[in-house]
N, C-alpha and C positions, 0 to 999 in steps of 0.2 A: 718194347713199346711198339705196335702195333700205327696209332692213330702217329702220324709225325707232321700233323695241321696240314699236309699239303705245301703247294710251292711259296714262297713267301713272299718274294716279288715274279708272280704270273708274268707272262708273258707268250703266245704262241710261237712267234718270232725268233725267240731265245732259247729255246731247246739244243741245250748243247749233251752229246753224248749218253743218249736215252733217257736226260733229269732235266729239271726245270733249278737244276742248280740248291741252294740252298733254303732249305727246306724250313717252315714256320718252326716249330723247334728249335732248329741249328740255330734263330733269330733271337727267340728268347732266350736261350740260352747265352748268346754271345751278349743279347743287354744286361744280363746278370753279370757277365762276367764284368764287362765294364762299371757298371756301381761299384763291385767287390774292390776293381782296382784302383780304384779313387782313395783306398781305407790299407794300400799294402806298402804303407814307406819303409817296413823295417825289411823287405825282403832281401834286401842286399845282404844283409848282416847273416844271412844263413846259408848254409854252406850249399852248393849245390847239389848233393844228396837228398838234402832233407827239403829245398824247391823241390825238386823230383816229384819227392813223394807227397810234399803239398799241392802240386799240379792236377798229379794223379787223381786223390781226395776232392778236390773242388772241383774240379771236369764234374765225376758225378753228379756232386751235389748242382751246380748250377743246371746239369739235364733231368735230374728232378725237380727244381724250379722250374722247368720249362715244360715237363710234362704235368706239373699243376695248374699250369696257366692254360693247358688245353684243356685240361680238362674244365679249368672255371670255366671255358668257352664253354662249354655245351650244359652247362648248367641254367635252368628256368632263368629269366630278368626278375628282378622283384619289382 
């Protein structure tokens, strides 16, 4: 992914260590992940292997949610 929306909260002032910190993407994504965690009460019940590797899996998936929401961005308004 190339396009990663730019900074998400701008700021001139706030340039820390050559970035403007976290990035529109990194935003949507982390709002996805919050929805998803509102719907995860049986997580306890699985062994920490298999968290792991659901970690792993939903990381993805919530940064292709995030990379679809940029791109609805630049999609015509109707």
């Amino acid at each position: 992914m190339s396009d990663d929306g730019g900074p998400a909260f701008p700021a001139a002032d706030m340039r820390i260590h050559g970035t403007y910190g976290m990035t529109l993407r990194d935003w949507f994504a982390g709002q996805a992940l919050a929805s998803v965690m509102g719907t995860a009460e049986n997580m306890g019940q699985a062994t920490t292997e298999e968290r792991r590797m659901l970690w792993a899996q939903l990381s993805g998936i919530l940064y292709e949610v995030a990379d679809a929401m940029l791109a609805a961005r630049k999609e015509p308004k109707a």
